[in-house]
C-alpha positions as CSV (number, residue, x, y, z in Angstrom):
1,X,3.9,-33.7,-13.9
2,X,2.5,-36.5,-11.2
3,X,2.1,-35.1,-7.4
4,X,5.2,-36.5,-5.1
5,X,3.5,-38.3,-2.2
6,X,5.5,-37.4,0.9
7,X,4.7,-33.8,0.2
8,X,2.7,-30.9,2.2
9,X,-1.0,-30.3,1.8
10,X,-0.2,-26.6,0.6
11,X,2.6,-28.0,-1.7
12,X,-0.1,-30.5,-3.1
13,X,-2.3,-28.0,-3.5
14,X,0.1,-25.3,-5.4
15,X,1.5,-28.2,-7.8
16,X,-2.4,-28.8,-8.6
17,X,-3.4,-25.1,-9.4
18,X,0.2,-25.2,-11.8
19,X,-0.6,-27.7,-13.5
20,X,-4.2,-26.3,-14.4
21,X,-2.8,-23.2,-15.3
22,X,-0.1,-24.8,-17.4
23,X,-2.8,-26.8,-18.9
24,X,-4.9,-23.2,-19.7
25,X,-2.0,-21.8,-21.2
26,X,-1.8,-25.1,-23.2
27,X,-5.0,-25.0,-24.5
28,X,-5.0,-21.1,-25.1
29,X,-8.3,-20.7,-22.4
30,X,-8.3,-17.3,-20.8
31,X,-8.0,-18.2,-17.0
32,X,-8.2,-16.6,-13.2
33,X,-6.0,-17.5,-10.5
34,X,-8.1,-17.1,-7.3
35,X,-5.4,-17.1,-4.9
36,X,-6.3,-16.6,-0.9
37,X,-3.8,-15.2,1.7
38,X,-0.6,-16.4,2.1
39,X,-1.5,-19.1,-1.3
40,X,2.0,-18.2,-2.8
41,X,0.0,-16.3,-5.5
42,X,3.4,-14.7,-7.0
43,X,5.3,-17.8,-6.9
44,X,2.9,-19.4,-9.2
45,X,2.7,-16.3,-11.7
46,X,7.1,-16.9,-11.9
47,X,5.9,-20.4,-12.5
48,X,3.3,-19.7,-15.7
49,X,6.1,-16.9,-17.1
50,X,9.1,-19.3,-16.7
51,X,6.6,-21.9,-18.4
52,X,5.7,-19.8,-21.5
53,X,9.5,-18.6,-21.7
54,X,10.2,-22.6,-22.0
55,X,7.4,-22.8,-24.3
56,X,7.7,-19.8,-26.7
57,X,10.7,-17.3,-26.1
58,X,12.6,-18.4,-29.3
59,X,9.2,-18.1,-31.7
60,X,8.0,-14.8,-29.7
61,X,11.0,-12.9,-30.2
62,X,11.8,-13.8,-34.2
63,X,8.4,-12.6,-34.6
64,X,8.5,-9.2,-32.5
65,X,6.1,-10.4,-29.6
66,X,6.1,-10.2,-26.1
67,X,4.6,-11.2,-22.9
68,X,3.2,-8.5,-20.9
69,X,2.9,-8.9,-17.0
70,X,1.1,-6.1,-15.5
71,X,1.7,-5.5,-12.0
72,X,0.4,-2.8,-9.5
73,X,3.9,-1.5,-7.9
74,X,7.3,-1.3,-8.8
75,X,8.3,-3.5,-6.4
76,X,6.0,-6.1,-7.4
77,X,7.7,-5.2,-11.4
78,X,11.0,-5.7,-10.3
79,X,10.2,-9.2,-8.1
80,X,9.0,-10.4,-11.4
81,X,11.8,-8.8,-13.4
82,X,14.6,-10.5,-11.2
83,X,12.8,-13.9,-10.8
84,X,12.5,-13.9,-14.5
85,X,16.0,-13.6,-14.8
86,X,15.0,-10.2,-16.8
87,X,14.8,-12.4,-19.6
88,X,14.0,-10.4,-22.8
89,X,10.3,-11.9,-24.0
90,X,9.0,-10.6,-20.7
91,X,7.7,-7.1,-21.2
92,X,7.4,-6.8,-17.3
93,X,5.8,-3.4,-16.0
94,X,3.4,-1.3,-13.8
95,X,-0.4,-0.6,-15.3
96,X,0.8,2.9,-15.9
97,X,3.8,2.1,-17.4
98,X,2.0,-0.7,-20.0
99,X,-1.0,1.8,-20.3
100,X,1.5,4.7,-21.4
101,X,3.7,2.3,-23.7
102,X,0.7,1.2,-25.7
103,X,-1.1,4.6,-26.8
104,X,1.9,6.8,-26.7
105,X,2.3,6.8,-30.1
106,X,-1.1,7.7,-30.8
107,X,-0.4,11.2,-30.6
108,X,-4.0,12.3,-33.1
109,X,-6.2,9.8,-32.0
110,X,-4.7,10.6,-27.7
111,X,-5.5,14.5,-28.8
112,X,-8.8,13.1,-29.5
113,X,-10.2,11.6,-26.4
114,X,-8.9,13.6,-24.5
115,X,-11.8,15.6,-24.3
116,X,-14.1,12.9,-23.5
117,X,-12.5,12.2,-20.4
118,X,-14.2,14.5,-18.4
119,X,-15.6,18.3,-17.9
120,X,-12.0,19.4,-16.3
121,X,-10.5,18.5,-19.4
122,X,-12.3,20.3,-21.7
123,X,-12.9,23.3,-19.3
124,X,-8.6,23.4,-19.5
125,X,-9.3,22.8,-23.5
126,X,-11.3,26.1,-23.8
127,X,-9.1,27.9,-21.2
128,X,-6.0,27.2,-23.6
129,X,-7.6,27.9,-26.8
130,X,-8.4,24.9,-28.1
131,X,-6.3,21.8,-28.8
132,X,-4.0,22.2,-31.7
133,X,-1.1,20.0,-32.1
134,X,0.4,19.9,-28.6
135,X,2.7,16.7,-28.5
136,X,0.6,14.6,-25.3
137,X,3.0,13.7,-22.5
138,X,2.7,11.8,-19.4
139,X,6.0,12.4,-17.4
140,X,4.8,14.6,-14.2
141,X,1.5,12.9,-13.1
142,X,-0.1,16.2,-12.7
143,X,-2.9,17.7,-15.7
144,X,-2.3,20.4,-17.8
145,X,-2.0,22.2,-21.4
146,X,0.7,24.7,-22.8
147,X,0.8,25.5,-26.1
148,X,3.2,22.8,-27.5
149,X,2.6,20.2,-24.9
150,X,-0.7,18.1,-22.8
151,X,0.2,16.4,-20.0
152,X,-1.7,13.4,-18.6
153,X,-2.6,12.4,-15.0
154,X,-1.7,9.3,-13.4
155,X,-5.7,8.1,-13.9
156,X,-5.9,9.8,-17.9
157,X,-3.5,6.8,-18.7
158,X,-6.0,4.3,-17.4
159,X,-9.2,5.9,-19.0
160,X,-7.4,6.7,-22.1
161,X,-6.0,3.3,-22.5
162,X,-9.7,1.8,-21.4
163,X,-10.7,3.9,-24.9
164,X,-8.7,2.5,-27.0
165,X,-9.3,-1.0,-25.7
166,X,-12.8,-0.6,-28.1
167,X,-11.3,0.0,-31.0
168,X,-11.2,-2.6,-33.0
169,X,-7.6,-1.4,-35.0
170,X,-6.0,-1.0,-31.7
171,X,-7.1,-3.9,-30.3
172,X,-5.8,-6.2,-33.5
173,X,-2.1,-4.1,-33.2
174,X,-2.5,-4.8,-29.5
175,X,-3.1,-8.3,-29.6
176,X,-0.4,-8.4,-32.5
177,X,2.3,-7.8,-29.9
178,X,1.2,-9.6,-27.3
179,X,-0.2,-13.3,-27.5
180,X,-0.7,-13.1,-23.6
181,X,-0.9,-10.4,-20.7
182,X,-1.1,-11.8,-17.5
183,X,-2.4,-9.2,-14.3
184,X,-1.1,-9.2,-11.3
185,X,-3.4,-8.4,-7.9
186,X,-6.0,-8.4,-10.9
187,X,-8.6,-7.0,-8.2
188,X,-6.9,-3.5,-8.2
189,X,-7.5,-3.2,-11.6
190,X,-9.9,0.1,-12.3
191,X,-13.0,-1.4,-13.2
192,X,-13.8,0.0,-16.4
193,X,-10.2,-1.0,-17.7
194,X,-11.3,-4.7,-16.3
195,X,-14.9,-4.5,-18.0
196,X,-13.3,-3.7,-21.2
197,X,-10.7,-6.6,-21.3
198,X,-13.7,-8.8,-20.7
199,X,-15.7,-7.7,-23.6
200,X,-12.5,-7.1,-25.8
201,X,-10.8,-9.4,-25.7
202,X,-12.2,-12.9,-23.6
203,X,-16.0,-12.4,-24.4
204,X,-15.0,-11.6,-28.3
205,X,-12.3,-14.1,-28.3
206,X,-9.3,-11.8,-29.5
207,X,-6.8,-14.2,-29.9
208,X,-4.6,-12.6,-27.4
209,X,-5.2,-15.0,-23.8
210,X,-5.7,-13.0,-20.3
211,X,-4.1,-14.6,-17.4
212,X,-5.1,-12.8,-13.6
213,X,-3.6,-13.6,-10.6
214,X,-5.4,-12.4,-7.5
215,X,-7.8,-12.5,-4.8
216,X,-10.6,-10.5,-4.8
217,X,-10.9,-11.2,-0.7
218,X,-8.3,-8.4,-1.0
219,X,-9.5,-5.8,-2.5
220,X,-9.2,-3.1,0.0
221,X,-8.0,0.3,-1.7
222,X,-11.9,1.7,-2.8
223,X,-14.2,1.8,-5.4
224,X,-12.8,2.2,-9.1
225,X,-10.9,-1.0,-8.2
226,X,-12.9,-4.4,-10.2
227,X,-12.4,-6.8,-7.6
228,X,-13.6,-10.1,-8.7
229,X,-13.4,-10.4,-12.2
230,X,-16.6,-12.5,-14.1
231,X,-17.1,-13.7,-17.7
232,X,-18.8,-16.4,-19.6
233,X,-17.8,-20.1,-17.9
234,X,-16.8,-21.2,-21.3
235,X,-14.3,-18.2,-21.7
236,X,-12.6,-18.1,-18.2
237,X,-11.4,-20.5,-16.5
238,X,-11.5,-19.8,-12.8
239,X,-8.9,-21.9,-10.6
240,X,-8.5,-21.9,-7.5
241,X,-5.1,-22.1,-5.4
242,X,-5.9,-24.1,-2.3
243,X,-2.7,-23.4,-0.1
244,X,-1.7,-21.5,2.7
245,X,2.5,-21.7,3.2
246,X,2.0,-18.4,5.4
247,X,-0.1,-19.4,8.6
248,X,-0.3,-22.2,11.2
249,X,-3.3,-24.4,11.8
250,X,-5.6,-22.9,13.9
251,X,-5.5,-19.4,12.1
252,X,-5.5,-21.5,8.2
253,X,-8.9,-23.0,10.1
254,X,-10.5,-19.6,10.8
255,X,-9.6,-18.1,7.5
256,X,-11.4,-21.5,6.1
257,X,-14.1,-20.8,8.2
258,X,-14.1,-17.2,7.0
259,X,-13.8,-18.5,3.7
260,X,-15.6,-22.0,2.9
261,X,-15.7,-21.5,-0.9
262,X,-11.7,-21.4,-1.0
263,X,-10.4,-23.8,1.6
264,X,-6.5,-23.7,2.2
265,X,-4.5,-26.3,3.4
266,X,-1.4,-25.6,5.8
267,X,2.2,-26.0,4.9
268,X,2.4,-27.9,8.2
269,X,-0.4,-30.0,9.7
270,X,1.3,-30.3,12.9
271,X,1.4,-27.0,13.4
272,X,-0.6,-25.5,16.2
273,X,-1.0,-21.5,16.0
274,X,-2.8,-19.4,18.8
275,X,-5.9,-17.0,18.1
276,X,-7.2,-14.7,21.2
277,X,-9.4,-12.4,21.3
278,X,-10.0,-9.2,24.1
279,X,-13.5,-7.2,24.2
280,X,-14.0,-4.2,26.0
281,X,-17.6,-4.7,26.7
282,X,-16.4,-4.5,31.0
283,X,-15.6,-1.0,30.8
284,X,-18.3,1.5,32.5
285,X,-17.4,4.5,31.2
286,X,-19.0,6.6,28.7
287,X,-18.1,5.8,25.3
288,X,-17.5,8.1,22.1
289,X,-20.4,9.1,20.3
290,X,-19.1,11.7,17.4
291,X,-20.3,9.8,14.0
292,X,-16.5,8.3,13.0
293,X,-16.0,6.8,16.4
294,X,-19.8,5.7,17.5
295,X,-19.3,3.3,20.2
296,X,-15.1,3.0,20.6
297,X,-13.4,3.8,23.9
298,X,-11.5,7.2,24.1
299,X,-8.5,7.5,22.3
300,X,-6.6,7.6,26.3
301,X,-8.7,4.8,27.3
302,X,-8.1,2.6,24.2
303,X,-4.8,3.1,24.6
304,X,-4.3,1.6,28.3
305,X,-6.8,-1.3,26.7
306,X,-3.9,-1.9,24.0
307,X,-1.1,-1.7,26.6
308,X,-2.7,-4.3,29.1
309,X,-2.8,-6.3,25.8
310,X,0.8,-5.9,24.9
311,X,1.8,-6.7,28.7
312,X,-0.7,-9.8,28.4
313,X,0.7,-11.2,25.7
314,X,4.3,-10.8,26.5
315,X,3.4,-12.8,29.7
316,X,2.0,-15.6,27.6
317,X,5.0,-15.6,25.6
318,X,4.8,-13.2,22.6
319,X,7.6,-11.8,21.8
320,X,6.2,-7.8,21.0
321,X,9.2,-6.7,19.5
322,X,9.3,-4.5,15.7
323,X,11.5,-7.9,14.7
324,X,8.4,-10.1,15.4
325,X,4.7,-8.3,16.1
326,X,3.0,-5.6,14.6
327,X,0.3,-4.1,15.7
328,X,-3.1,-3.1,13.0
329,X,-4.4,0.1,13.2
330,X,-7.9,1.3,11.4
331,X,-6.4,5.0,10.9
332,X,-3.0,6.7,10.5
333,X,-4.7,9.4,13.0
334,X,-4.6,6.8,15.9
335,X,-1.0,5.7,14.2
336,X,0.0,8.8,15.2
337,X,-1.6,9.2,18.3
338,X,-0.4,6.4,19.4
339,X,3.9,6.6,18.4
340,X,3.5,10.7,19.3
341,X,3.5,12.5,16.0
342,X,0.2,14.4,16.1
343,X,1.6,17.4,15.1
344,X,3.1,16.0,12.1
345,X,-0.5,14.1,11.2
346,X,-2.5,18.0,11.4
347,X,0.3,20.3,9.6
348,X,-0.1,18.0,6.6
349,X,-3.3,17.4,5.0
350,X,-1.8,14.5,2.6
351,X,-0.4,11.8,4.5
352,X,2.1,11.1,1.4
353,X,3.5,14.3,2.0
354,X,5.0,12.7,5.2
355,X,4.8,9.0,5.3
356,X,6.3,9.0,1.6
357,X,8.5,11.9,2.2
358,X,7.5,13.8,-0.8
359,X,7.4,17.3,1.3
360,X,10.9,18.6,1.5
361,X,11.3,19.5,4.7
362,X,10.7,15.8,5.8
363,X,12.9,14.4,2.9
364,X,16.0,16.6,3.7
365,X,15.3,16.0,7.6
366,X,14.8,12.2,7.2
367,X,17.0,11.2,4.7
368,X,20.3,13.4,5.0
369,X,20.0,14.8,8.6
370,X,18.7,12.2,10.8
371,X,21.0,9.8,9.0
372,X,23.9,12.2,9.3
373,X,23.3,12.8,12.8
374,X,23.3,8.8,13.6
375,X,26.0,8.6,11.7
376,X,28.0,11.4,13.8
377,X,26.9,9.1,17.1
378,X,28.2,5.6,16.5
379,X,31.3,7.6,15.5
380,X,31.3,6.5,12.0
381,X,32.0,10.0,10.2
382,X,32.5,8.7,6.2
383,X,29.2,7.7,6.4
384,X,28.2,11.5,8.2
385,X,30.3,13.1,5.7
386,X,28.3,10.9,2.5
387,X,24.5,11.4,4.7
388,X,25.4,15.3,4.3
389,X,26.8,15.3,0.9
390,X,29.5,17.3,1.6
391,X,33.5,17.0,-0.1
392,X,35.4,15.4,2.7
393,X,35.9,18.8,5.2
394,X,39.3,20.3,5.5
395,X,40.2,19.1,9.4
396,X,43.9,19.9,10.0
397,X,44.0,21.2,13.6
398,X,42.4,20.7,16.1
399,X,40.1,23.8,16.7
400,X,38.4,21.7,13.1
401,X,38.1,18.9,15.0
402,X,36.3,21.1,18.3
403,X,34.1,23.3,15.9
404,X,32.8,20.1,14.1
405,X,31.8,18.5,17.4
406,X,29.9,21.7,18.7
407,X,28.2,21.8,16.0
408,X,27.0,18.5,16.0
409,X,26.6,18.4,19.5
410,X,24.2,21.4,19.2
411,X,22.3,19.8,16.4
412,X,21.8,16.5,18.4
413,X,20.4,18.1,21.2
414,X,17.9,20.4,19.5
415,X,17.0,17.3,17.8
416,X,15.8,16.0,21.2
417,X,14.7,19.4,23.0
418,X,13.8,21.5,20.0
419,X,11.6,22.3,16.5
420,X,12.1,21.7,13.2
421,X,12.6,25.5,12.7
422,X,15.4,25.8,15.5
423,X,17.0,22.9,14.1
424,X,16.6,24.8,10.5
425,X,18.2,27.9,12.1
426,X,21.3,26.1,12.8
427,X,22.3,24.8,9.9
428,X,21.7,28.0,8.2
429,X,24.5,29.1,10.3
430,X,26.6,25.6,10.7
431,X,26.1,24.2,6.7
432,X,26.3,20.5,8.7
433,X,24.4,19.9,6.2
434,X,23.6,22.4,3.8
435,X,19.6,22.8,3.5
436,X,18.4,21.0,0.1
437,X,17.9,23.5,-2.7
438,X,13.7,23.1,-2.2
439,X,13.7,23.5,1.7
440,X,16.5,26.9,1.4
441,X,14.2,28.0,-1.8
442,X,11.1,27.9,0.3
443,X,13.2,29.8,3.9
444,X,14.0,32.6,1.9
445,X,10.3,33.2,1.0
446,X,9.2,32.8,4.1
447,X,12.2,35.3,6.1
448,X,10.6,37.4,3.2
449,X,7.1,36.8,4.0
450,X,7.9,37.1,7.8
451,X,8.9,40.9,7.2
452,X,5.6,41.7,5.5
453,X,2.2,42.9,6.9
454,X,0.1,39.7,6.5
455,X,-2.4,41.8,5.8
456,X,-1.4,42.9,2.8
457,X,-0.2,39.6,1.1
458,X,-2.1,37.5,-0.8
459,X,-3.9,34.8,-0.1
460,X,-1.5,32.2,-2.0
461,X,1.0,33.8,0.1
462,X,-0.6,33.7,3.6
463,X,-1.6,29.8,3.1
464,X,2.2,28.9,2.6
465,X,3.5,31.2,5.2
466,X,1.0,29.6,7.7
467,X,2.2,26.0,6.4
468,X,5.7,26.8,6.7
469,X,5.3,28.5,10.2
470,X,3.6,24.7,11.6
471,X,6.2,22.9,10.1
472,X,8.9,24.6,11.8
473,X,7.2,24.5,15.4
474,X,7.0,21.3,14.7
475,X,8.6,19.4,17.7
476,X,11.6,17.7,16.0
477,X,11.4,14.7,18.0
478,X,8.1,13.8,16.1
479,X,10.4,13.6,13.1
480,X,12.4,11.0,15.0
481,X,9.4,8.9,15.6
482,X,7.7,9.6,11.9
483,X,11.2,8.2,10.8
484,X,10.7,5.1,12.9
485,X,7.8,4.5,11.4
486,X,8.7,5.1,7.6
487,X,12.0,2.9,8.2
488,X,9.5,0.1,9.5
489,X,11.1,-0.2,12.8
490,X,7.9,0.3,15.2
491,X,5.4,-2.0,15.9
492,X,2.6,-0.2,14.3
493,X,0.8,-0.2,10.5
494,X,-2.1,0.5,9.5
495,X,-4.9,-2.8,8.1
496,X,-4.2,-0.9,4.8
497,X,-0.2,-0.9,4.7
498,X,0.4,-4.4,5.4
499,X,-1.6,-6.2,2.4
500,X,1.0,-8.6,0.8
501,X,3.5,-8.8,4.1
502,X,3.5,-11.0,7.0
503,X,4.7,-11.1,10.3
504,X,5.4,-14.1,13.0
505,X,2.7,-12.1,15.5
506,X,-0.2,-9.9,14.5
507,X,-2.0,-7.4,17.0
508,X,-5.6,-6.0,15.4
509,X,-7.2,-3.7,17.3
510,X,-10.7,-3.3,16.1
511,X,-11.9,0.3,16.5
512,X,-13.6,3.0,14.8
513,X,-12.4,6.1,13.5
514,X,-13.9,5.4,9.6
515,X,-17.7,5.6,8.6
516,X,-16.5,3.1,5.9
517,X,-15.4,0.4,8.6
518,X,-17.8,-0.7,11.2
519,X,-16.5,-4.4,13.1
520,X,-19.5,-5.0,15.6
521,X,-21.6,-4.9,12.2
522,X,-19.5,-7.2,10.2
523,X,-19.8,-9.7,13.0
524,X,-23.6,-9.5,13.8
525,X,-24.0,-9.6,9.4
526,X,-21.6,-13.1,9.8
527,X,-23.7,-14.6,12.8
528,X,-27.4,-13.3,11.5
529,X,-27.5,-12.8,7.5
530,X,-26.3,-9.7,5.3
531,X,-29.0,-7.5,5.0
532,X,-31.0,-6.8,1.7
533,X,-29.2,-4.1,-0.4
534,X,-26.0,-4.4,2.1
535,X,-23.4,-6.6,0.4
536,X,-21.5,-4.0,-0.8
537,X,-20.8,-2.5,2.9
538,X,-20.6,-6.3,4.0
539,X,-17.5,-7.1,1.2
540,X,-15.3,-3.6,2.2
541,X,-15.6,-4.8,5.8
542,X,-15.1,-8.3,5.1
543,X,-11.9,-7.3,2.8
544,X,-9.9,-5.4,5.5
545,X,-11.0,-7.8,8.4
546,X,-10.0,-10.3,6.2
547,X,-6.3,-9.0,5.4
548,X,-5.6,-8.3,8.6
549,X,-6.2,-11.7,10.0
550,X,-4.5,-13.6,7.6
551,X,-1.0,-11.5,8.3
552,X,0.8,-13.3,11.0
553,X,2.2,-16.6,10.9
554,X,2.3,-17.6,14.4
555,X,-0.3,-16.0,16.5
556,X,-3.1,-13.3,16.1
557,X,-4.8,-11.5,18.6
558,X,-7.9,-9.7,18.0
559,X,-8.4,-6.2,20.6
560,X,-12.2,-4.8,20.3
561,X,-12.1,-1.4,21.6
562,X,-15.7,-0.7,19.8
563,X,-18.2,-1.9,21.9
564,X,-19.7,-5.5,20.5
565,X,-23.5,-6.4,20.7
566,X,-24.1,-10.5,21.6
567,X,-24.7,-11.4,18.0
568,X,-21.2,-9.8,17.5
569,X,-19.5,-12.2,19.7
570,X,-21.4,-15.0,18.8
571,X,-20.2,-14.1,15.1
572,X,-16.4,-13.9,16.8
573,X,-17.3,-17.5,18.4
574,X,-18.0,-19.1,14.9
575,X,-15.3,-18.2,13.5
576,X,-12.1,-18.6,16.0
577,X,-13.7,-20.6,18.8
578,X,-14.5,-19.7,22.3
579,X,-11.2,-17.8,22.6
580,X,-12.9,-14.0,23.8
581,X,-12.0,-13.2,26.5
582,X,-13.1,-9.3,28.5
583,X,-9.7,-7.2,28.4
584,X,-9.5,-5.9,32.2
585,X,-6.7,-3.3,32.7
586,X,-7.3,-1.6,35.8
587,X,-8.4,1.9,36.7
């Protein structure tokens, strides 16, 4: 394939990195594709799969082998599923779901490791009796043995796969059915699993060839995660994809300069880009000192500093809309803070429970009465009546038509003036809608509970009444807004929740909140040197500031609401210019 002249520097660049990896793939080399923000990382993966379909499909299939792609979510799985036109030699799936597929079958050999996993495990061994021969199942995500059955956890599957990736007979059936496995976001990978395919299978030379596709720049998501992945020279072939199709000039140039090793050219060299960047070194007052926030503003102040930002910026032309900006947050604390759902953030100790709706009081309040209730107010009642699940309602006179608009008129306004347990209440007594099975199950324990001396229940009992009890005094406008957030139509995310997206405008405030993230550090370590023993710390800081800056497409601005030293702002001066500025909202 020859390089079209009148093309982009990215495209250039992305039709260079293809060709080497069609080239690897040629030559049967195990390779890495190093792939920086915004590089088109996935594109290229479609590229290599649509390649070996071209390739080998036909030969693959007649002889019972596949190509696995590993990927990290489901949405990733089914991007690569649909761009692949879910073509049949593509055994496309999440690590769990490969993991699981592999060793399921080794029921005597899974009954054997088990034990090895770890001191729970064979604590829950001897508290069933011993392991007999209990069929091992990974369906629920959650550990435990009955007499006819084990079940896994979600991080058994990676450890017990990791096992059998060092033995030999495995590894030959393994690499029987698949001539190739390419990873996706190969940084996330557990490291263990990681080391193990190095050793296994491209240091030994297994005969099966390891594609990844990543950057290890983003990993971001903790410790048991590889990031970059190293082997011999001669064994992996590292290439790197020099594009950036996501970001104008001026912010490409300060990833570069973030970056040096793997330069990215812009889709568009005539693009221009804006980078600012606010301090709050000007404000006098006395700044937080509790370990988590050392040296930030208070959580009131730093929020006037973000809204003199906003109003700054919409001056200068930003549009700070949910359509075009978002704005970075370290900590779903100040998320919450900040788009008034504290309550929400304390009566839940797992953020999951609410942000991925997996309590049921959210789920049944989120997804069939707030939509229900919206519904009901743009007047569009088939799509109340399908929100609420109900048979179409019997309305044939007109005290239907009044009693159905009371009630809905009284739920609407204790959405906006009252609690999630007043709102409960009422649709005990209205059924518009019915409560879900799992939120009526757990009201008729608690109206049990609630006629009991709490003294004399146990403690099991008294943890769930007290949860119940702050759910339901919740203030069910703080659903509305948690809802908001979930449906992505806010301006905020956390640094976290945004790897992989991108917006036209990004907003980063820079605080603290997390020993693990520390920005006035990270800047002093770019400007002075990393200190001996300090690399670690310097990479998970890097990582996340990283991320975040290469999000938007347009503009970025950068909002330091922990205090920065000199050698802090000349390390913001070397890599985006003299473009800090003191953020002056007045008092």
């Amino acid at each position: 394939m020859s390089i079209k002249v009148n093309i982009s520097p990215a495209e250039k660049a992305s039709i260079e990195c293809i060709e080497k990896v069609y080239k690897a793939i040629d030559e049967r080399k195990n390779f890495l594709v190093e792939a920086g923000a915004g590089a088109g990382k996935t594109y290229t993966l479609v590229k290599a799969l649509k390649y070996l379909i071209e390739k080998n499909a036909d030969a693959y299939l007649k002889a019972n082998k596949r190509i696995a792609c590993i990927t990290y979510t489901n949405v990733a799985r089914d991007e690569i599923r649909s761009r692949t036109d879910n073509h049949p030699v593509i055994f496309a799936d999440t690590i769990h779901a490969f993991a699981w597929g592999v060793i399921q079958d080794f029921q005597k050999a899974l009954r054997e490791k088990i034990a090895g996993l770890s001191e729970k495990w064979q604590t829950r061994i001897d508290e069933a009796g011993g392991l007999n021969n209990q069929q091992v199942i990974y369906n629920l995500g959650y550990p435990k043995i009955t007499n006819e059955e084990i079940f896994l956890h979600h991080d058994d599957v990676i450890k017990l796969l990791t096992l059998f990736l060092n033995d030999l007979k495995f590894k030959r059936i393994l690499t029987s059915k698949f001539p190739i496995i390419l990873i996706d976001e190969y940084q996330d990978t557990n490291k263990d699993l990681a080391d193990a395919l190095v050793s296994n299978f491209i240091e030994s030379e297994s005969g099966t060839i390891i594609g990844f596709f990543g950057d290890h720049w983003q990993k971001i998501y903790g410790s048991t995660s590889c990031g970059l992945i190293e082997a011999s020279s001669n064994k992996l072939e590292v290439i790197g994809k020099q594009a950036n199709f996501r970001s104008e000039k001026n912010i490409v140039d300060a990833l570069n300069k973030m970056r040096p090793e793997l330069k990215q050219f812009e889709y568009n060299p005539d693009s221009v880009g804006d980078i600012i960047v606010f301090h709050s070194n000007n404000w006098v007052g006395e700044r937080r000192t509790d370990g988590h926030s050392a040296g930030d503003l208070p959580a009131e102040v730093a929020h006037d500093f973000l809204e003199w930002t906003k109003n700054t910026l919409n001056k200068q032309e930003w549009n700070i809309s949910p359509e075009d900006t978002k704005i970075l947050m370290l900590t779903n604390n100040v998320l919450a803070s900040e788009q008034n759902y504290q309550n929400v953030f304390t009566t839940f100790s797992d953020t999951d429970d609410f942000l991925k709706k997996n309590d049921p009081y959210i789920s049944f309040l989120a997804d069939v009465v707030e939509v229900g209730a919206t519904s009901f107010e743009k007047k569009k009642y088939g799509e109340m009546i399908e929100a609420f699940k109900m048979n179409t309602p019997r309305i044939r006179k007109h005290t239907d038509k009044k009693i159905w608009f009371e009630d809905m008129t009284s739920l609407i306004n204790l959405q906006k003036n009252g609690t999630v347990g007043e709102v409960i209440d009422l649709l005990k007594i209205t059924n518009k809608p019915r409560l879900s099975n799992k939120v009526a199950e757990r009201e008729q324990r608690f109206a049990e509970l609630s006629t009991l001396n709490q003294d004399s229940i146990s403690e099991e009992d008294k943890k769930f009444f007290n949860k119940i009890s702050k759910i339901r005094s919740i203030p069910y406008t703080e659903i509305k807004n948690v809802v908001k957030y979930i449906d992505d139509k806010t301006l905020y995310s956390t640094k976290h929740g945004v790897k992989g997206a991108q917006f036209e405008n990004v907003i980063v405030v820079l605080g603290r909140g997390w020993n693990h993230y520390n920005w006035n550090q990270l800047l002093e370590w770019i400007h002075i040197g990393i200190p001996k023993g300090k690399q670690d710390t310097f990479e998970r800081n890097r990582n996340l500031f990283y991320v975040a800056c290469s999000r938007p497409q347009k503009r970025l601005c950068l909002l330091f609401t922990q205090a920065l030293s000199e050698n802090a702002i000349l390390g913001v001066q070397s890599l985006f210019g003299d473009v800090i500025f003191p953020a002056t909202p007045k008092y």
